[in-house]
Biopython code that builds the backbone (N, CA, C, O; Angstrom):
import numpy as np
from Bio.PDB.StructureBuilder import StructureBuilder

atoms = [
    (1, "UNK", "N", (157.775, 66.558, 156.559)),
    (1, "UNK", "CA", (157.076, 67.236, 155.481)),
    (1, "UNK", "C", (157.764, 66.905, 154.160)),
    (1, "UNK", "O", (158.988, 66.775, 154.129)),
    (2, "UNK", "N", (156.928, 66.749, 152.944)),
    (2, "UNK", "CA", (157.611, 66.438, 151.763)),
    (2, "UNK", "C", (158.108, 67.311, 151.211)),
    (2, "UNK", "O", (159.024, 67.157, 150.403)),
    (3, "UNK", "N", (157.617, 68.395, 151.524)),
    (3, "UNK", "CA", (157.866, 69.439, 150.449)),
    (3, "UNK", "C", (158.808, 70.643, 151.255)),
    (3, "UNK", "O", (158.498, 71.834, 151.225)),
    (4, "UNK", "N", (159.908, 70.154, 151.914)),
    (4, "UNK", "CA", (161.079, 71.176, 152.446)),
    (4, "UNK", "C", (161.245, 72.424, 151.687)),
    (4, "UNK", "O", (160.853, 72.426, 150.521)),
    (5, "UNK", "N", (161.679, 73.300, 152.097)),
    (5, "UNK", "CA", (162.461, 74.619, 151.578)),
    (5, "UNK", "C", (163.577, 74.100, 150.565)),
    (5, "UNK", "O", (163.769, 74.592, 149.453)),
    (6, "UNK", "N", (164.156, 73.225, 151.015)),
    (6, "UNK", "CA", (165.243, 73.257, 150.033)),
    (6, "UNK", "C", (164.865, 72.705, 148.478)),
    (6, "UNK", "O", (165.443, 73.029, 147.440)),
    (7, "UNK", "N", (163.716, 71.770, 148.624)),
    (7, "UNK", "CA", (163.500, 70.976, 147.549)),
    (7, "UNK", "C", (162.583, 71.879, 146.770)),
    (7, "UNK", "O", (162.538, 71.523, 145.592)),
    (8, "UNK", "N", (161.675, 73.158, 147.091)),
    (8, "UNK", "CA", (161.310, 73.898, 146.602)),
    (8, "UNK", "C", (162.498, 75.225, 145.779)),
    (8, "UNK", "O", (162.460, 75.670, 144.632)),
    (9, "UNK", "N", (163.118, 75.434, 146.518)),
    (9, "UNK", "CA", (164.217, 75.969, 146.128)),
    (9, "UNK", "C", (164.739, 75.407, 144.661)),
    (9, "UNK", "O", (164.526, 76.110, 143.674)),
    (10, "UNK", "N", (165.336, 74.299, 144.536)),
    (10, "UNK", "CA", (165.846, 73.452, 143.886)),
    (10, "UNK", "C", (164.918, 73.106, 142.913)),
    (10, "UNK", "O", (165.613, 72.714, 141.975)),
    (11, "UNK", "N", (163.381, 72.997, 142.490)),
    (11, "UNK", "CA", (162.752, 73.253, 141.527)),
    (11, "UNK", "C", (162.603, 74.776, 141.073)),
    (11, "UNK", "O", (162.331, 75.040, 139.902)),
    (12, "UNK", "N", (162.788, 75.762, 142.027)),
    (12, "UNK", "CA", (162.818, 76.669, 141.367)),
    (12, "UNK", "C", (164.018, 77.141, 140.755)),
    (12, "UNK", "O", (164.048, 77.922, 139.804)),
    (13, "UNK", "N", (164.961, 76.667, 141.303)),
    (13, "UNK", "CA", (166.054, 76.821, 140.122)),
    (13, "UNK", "C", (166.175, 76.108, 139.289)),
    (13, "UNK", "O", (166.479, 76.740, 138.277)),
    (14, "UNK", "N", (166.088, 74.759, 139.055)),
    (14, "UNK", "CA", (165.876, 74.221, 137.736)),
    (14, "UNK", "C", (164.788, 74.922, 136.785)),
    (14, "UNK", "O", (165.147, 75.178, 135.636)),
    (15, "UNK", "N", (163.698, 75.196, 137.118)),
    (15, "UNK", "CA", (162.536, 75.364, 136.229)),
    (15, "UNK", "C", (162.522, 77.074, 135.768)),
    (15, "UNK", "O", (162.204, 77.492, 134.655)),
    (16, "UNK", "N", (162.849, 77.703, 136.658)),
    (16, "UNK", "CA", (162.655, 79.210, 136.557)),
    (16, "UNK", "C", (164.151, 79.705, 136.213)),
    (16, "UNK", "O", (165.054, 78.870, 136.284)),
    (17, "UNK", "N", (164.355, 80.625, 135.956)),
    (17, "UNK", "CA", (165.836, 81.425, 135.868)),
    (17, "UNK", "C", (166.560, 81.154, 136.986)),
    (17, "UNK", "O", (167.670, 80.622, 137.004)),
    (18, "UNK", "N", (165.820, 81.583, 138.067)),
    (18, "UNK", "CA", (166.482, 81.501, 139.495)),
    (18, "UNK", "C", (165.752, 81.418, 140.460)),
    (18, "UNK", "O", (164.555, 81.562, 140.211)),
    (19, "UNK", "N", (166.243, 81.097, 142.276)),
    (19, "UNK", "CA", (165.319, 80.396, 143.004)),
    (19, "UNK", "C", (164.157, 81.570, 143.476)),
    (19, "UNK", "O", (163.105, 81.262, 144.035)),
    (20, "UNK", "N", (164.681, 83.405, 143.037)),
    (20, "UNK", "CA", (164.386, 83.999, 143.935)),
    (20, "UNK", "C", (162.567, 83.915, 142.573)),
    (20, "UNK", "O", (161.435, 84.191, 142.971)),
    (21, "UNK", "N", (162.850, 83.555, 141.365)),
    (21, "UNK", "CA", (161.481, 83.215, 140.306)),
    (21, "UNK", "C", (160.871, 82.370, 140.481)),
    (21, "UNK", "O", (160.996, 81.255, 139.973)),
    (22, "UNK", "N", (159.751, 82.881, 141.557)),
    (22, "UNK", "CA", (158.953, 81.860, 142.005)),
    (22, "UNK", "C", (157.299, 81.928, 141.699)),
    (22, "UNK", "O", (156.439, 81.520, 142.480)),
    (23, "UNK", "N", (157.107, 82.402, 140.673)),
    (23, "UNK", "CA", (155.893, 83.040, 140.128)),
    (23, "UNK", "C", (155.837, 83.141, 138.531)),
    (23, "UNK", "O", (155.049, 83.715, 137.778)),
    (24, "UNK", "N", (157.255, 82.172, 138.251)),
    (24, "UNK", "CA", (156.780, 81.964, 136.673)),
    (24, "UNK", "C", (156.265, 80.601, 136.317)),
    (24, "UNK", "O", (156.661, 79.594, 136.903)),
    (25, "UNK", "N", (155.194, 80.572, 135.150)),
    (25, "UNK", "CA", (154.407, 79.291, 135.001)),
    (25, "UNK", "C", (155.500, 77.900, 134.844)),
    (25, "UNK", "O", (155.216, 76.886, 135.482)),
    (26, "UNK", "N", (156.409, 77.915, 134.202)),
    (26, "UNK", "CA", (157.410, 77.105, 134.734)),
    (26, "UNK", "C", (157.418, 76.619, 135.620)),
    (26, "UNK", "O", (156.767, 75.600, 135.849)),
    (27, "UNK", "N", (158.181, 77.207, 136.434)),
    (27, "UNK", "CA", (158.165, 76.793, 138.173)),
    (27, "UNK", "C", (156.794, 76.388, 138.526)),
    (27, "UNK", "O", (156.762, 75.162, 138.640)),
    (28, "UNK", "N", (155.616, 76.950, 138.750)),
    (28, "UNK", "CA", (154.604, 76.566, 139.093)),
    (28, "UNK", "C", (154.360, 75.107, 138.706)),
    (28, "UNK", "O", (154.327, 74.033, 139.308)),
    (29, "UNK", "N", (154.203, 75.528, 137.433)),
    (29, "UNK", "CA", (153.869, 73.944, 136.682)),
    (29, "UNK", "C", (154.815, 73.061, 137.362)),
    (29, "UNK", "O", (154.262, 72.251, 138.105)),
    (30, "UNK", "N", (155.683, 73.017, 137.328)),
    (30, "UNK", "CA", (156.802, 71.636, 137.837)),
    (30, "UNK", "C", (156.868, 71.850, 139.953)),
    (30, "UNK", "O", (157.189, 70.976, 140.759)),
    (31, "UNK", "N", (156.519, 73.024, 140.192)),
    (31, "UNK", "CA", (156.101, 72.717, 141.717)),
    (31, "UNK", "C", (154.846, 71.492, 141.951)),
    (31, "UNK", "O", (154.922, 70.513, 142.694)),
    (32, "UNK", "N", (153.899, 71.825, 141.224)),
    (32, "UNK", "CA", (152.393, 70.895, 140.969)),
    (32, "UNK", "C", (153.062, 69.974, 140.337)),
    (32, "UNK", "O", (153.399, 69.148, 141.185)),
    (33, "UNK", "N", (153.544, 69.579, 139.009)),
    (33, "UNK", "CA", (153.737, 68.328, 139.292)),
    (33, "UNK", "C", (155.002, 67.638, 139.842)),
    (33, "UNK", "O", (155.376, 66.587, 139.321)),
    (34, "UNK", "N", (155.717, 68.217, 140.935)),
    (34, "UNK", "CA", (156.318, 67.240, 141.652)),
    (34, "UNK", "C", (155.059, 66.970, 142.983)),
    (34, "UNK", "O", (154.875, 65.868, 143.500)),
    (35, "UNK", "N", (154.688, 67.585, 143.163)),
    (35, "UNK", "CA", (153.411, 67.507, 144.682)),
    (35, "UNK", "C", (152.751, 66.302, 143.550)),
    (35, "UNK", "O", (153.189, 65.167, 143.737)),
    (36, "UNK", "N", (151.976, 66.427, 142.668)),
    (36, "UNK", "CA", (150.592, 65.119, 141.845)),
    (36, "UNK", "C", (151.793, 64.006, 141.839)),
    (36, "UNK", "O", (151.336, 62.868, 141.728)),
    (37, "UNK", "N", (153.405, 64.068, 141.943)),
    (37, "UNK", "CA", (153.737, 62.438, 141.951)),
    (37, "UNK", "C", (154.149, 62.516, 143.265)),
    (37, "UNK", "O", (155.146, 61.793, 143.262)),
    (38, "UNK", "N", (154.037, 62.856, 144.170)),
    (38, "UNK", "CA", (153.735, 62.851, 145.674)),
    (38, "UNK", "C", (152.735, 62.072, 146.191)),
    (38, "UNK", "O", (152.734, 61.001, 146.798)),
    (39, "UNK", "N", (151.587, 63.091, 145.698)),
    (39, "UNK", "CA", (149.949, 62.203, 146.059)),
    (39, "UNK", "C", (149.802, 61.276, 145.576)),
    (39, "UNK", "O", (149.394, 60.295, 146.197)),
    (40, "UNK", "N", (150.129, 61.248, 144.081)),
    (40, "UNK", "CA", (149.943, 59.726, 143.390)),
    (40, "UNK", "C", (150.608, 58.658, 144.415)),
    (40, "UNK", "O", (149.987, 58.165, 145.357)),
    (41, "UNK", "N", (151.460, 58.477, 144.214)),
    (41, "UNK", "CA", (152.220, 57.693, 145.396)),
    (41, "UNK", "C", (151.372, 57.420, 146.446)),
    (41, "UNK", "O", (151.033, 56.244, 146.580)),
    (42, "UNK", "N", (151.005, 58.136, 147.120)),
    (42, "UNK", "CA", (150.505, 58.097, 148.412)),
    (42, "UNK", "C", (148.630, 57.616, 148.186)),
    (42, "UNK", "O", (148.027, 57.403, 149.238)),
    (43, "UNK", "N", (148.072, 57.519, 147.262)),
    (43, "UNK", "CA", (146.946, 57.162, 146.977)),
    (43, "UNK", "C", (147.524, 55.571, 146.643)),
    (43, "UNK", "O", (146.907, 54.663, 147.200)),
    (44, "UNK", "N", (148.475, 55.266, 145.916)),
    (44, "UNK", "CA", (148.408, 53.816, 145.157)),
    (44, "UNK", "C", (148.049, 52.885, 146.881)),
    (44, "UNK", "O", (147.185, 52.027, 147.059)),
    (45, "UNK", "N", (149.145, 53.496, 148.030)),
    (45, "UNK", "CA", (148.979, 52.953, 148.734)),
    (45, "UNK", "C", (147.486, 53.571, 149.740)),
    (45, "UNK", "O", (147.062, 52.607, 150.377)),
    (46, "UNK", "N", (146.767, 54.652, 149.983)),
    (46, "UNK", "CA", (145.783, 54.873, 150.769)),
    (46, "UNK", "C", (144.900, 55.191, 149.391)),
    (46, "UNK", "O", (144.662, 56.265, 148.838)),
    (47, "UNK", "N", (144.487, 53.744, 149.039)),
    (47, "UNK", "CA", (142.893, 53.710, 147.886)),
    (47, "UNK", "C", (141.403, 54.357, 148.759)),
    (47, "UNK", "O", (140.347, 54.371, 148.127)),
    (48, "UNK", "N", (141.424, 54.725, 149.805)),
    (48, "UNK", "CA", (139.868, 55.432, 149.879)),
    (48, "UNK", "C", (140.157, 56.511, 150.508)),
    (48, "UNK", "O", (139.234, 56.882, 151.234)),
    (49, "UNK", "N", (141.279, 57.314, 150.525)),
    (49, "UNK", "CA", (141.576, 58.564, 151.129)),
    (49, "UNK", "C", (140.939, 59.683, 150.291)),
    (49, "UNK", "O", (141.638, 60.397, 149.572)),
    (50, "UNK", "N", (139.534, 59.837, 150.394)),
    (50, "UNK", "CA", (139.129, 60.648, 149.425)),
    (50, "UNK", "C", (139.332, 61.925, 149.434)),
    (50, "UNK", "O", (139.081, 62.558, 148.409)),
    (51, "UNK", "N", (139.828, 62.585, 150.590)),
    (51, "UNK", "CA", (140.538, 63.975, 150.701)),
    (51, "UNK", "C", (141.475, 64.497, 149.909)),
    (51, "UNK", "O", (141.451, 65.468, 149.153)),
    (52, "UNK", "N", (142.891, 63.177, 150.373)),
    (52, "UNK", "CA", (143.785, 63.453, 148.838)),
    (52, "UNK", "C", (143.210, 63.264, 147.756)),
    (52, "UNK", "O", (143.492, 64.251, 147.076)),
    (53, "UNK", "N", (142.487, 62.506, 147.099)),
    (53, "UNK", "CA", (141.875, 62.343, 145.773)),
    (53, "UNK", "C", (141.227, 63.843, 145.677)),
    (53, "UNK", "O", (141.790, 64.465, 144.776)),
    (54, "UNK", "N", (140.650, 64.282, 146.050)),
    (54, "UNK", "CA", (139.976, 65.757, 145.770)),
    (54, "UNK", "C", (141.613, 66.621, 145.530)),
    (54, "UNK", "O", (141.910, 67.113, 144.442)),
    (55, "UNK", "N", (142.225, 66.657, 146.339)),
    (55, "UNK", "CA", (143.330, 67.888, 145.965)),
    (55, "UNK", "C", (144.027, 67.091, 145.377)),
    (55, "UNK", "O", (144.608, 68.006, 144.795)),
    (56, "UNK", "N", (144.504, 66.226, 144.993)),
    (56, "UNK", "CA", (144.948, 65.720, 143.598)),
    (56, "UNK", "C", (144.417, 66.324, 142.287)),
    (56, "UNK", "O", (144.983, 66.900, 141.358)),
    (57, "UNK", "N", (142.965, 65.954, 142.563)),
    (57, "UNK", "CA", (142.257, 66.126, 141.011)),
    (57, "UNK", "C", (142.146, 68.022, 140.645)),
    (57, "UNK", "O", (142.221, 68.629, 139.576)),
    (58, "UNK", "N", (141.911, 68.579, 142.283)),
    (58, "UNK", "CA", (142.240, 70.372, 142.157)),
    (58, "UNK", "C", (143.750, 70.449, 141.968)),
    (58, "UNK", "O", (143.862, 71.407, 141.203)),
    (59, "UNK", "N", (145.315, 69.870, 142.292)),
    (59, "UNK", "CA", (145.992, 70.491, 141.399)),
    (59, "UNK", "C", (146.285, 70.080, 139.893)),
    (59, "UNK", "O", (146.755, 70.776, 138.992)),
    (60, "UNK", "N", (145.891, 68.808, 139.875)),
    (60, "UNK", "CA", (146.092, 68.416, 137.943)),
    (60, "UNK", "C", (145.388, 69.742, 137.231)),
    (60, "UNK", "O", (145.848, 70.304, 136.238)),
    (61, "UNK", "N", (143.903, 70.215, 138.099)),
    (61, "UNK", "CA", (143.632, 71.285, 137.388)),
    (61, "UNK", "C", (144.112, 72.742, 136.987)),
    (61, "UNK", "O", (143.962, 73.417, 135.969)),
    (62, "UNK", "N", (144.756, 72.955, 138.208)),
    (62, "UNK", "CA", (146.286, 74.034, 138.467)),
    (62, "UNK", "C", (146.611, 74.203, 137.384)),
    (62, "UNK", "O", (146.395, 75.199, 136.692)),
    (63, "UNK", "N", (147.483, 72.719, 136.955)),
    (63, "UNK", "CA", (148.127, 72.561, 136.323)),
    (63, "UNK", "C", (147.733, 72.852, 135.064)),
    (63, "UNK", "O", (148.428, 73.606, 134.383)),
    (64, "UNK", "N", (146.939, 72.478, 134.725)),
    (64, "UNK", "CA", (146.542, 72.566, 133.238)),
    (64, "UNK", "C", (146.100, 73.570, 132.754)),
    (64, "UNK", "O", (145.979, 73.614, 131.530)),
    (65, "UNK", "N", (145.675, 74.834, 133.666)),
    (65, "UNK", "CA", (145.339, 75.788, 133.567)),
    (65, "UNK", "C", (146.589, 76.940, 133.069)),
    (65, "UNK", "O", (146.694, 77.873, 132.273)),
    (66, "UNK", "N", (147.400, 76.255, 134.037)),
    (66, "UNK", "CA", (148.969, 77.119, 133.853)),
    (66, "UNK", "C", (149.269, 76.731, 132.148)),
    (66, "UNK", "O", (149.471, 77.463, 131.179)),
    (67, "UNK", "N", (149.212, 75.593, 132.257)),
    (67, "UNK", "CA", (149.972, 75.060, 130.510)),
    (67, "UNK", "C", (148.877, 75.443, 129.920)),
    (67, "UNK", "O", (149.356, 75.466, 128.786)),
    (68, "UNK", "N", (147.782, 75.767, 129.765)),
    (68, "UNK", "CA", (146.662, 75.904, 128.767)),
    (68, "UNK", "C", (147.060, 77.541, 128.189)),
    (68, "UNK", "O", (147.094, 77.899, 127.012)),
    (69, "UNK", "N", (147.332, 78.347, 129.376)),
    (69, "UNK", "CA", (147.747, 79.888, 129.708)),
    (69, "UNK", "C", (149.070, 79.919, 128.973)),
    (69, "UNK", "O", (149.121, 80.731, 128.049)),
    (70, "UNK", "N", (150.169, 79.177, 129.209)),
    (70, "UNK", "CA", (151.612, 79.119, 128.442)),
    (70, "UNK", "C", (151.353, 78.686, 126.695)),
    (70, "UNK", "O", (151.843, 79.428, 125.844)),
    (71, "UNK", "N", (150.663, 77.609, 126.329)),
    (71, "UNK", "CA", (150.116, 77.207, 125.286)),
    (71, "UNK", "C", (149.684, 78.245, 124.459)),
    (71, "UNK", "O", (150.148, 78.345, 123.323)),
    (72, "UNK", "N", (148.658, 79.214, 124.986)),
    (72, "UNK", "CA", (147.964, 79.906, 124.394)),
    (72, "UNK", "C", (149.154, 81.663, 124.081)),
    (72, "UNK", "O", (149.152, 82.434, 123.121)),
    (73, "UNK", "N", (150.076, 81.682, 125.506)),
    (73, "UNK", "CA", (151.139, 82.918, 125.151)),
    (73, "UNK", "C", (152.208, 82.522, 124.600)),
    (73, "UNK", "O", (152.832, 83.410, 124.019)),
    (74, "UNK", "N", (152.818, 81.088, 124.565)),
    (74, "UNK", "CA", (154.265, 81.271, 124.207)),
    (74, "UNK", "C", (154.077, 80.054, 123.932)),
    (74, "UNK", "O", (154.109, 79.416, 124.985)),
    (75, "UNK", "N", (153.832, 79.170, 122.745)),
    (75, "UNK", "CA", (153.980, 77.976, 122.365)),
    (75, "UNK", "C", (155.242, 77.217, 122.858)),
    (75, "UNK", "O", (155.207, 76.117, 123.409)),
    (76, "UNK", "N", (157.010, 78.356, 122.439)),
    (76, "UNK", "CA", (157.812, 77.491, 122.943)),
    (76, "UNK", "C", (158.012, 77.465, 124.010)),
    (76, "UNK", "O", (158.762, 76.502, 124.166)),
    (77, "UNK", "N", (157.803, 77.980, 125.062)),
    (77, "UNK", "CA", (158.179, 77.888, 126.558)),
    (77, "UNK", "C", (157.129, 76.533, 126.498)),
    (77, "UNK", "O", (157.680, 75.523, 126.937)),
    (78, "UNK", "N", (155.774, 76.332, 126.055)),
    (78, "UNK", "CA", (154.633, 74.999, 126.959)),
    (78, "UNK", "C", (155.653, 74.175, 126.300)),
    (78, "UNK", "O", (156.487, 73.670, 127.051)),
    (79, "UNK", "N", (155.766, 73.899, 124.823)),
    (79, "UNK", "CA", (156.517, 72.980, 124.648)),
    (79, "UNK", "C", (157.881, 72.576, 125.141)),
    (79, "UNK", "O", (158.332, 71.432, 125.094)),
    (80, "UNK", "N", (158.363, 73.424, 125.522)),
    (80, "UNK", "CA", (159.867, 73.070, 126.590)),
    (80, "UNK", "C", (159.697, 72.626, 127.824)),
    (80, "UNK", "O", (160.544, 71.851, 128.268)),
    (81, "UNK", "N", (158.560, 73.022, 128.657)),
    (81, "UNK", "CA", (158.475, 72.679, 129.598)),
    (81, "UNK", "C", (157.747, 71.123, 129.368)),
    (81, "UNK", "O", (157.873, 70.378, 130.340)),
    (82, "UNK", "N", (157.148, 70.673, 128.418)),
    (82, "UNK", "CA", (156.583, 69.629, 128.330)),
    (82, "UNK", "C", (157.272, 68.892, 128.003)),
    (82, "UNK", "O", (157.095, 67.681, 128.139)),
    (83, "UNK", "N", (158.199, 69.396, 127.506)),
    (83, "UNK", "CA", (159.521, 68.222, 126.826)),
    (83, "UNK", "C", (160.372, 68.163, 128.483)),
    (83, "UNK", "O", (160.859, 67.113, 128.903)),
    (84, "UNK", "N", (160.396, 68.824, 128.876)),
    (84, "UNK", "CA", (161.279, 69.034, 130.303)),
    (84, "UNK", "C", (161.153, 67.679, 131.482)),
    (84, "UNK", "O", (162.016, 66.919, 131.922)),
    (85, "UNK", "N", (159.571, 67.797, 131.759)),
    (85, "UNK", "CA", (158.951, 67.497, 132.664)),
    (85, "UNK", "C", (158.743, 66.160, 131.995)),
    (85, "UNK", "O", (159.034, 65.299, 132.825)),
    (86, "UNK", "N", (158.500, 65.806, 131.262)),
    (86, "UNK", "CA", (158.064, 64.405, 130.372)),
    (86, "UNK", "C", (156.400, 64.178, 130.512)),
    (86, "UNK", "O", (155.837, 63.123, 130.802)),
    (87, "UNK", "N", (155.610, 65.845, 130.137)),
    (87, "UNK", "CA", (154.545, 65.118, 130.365)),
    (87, "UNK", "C", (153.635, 64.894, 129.536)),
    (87, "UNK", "O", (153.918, 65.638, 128.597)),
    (88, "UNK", "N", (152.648, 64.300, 129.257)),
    (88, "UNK", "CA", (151.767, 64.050, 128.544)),
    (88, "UNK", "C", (150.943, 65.424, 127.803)),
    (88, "UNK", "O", (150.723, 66.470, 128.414)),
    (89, "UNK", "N", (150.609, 65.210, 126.586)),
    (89, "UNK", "CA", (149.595, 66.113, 126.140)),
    (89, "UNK", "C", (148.127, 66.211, 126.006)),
    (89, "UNK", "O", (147.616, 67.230, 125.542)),
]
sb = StructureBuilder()
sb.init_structure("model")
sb.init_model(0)
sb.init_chain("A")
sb.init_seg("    ")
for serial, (resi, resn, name, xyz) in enumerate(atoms, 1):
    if name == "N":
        sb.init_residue(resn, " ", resi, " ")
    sb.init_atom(name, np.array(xyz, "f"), 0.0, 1.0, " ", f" {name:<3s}", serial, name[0])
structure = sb.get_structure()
Protein backbone atom coordinates (compact mmCIF):
# COMPACT_ATOMS: atom_id res chain seq x y z
CA UNK A 1 0.00 0.00 0.00
CA UNK A 2 1.29 3.54 -0.73
CA UNK A 3 -0.13 5.30 1.66
CA UNK A 4 1.21 3.53 5.18
CA UNK A 5 0.39 4.89 8.64
CA UNK A 6 3.59 6.16 9.05
CA UNK A 7 3.79 8.29 5.92
CA UNK A 8 0.42 9.72 6.82
CA UNK A 9 1.58 10.45 10.15
CA UNK A 10 4.61 12.25 8.87
CA UNK A 11 2.49 14.60 6.60
CA UNK A 12 0.55 15.29 9.34
CA UNK A 13 3.19 16.48 11.25
CA UNK A 14 4.83 18.44 8.81
CA UNK A 15 1.64 20.17 7.56
CA UNK A 16 -0.56 20.43 10.72
CA UNK A 17 0.76 21.39 14.30
CA UNK A 18 0.85 17.81 15.15
CA UNK A 19 0.19 14.19 13.97
CA UNK A 20 -2.77 13.84 16.38
CA UNK A 21 -4.26 17.36 13.62
CA UNK A 22 -5.67 15.52 11.22
CA UNK A 23 -8.61 17.61 10.12
CA UNK A 24 -6.90 20.85 9.41
CA UNK A 25 -7.06 22.13 5.68
CA UNK A 26 -3.33 22.01 5.71
CA UNK A 27 -2.91 18.55 6.30
CA UNK A 28 -5.73 17.67 4.09
CA UNK A 29 -4.52 19.66 1.30
CA UNK A 30 -0.93 18.11 1.35
CA UNK A 31 -2.54 14.46 2.23
CA UNK A 32 -4.37 14.98 -1.52
CA UNK A 33 -1.60 16.22 -2.94
CA UNK A 34 0.86 13.68 -2.00
CA UNK A 35 -1.95 10.78 -3.19
CA UNK A 36 -2.51 13.27 -7.08
CA UNK A 37 1.58 12.69 -7.32
CA UNK A 38 0.94 9.08 -6.58
CA UNK A 39 -1.75 8.67 -9.31
CA UNK A 40 -0.02 10.93 -11.58
CA UNK A 41 2.79 8.59 -11.61
CA UNK A 42 0.86 5.70 -11.98
CA UNK A 43 -1.29 7.04 -15.00
CA UNK A 44 2.04 8.30 -16.99
CA UNK A 45 2.62 4.62 -16.94
CA UNK A 46 -1.28 2.97 -17.09
CA UNK A 47 -2.61 5.69 -20.06
CA UNK A 48 -6.26 4.04 -20.28
CA UNK A 49 -6.86 3.25 -16.63
CA UNK A 50 -9.87 5.30 -16.63
CA UNK A 51 -10.83 4.53 -13.00
CA UNK A 52 -7.73 6.23 -11.69
CA UNK A 53 -8.28 9.12 -14.05
CA UNK A 54 -11.81 9.68 -12.48
CA UNK A 55 -10.39 9.75 -8.76
CA UNK A 56 -7.57 11.73 -9.78
CA UNK A 57 -9.69 14.40 -11.36
CA UNK A 58 -12.33 13.92 -7.87
CA UNK A 59 -9.31 14.62 -5.62
CA UNK A 60 -7.64 17.71 -7.59
CA UNK A 61 -11.24 18.74 -6.84
CA UNK A 62 -10.84 18.05 -2.96
CA UNK A 63 -8.27 19.91 -3.27
CA UNK A 64 -9.22 22.99 -4.55
CA UNK A 65 -12.11 23.18 -2.68
CA UNK A 66 -10.02 23.03 0.58
CA UNK A 67 -7.65 26.00 -0.83
CA UNK A 68 -10.61 27.91 -2.33
CA UNK A 69 -12.19 27.57 1.58
CA UNK A 70 -8.50 28.64 3.14
CA UNK A 71 -8.24 31.49 0.37
CA UNK A 72 -11.46 32.82 1.13
CA UNK A 73 -10.76 32.48 5.51
CA UNK A 74 -7.19 33.10 5.96
CA UNK A 75 -5.28 34.42 2.97
CA UNK A 76 -1.99 33.71 4.93
CA UNK A 77 -2.31 30.19 5.87
CA UNK A 78 -3.50 29.41 1.51
CA UNK A 79 -0.55 31.35 0.77
CA UNK A 80 1.87 29.39 3.06
CA UNK A 81 0.67 26.38 2.26
CA UNK A 82 1.08 27.20 -1.44
CA UNK A 83 4.42 28.42 -0.97
CA UNK A 84 4.98 25.07 1.11
CA UNK A 85 3.77 22.55 -1.23
CA UNK A 86 5.12 24.36 -4.47
CA UNK A 87 1.88 24.54 -6.01
CA UNK A 88 0.48 26.22 -8.72
CA UNK A 89 -2.22 28.95 -8.65
Amino acid sequence: MYLSPEIKKKIFKEHGEKEENTGSPESQIALFTHRITHLTEHLKQNKKDLNTRRSLVLLVNKRRKLLNYLKDNDIERYRAIIKKLKLRK
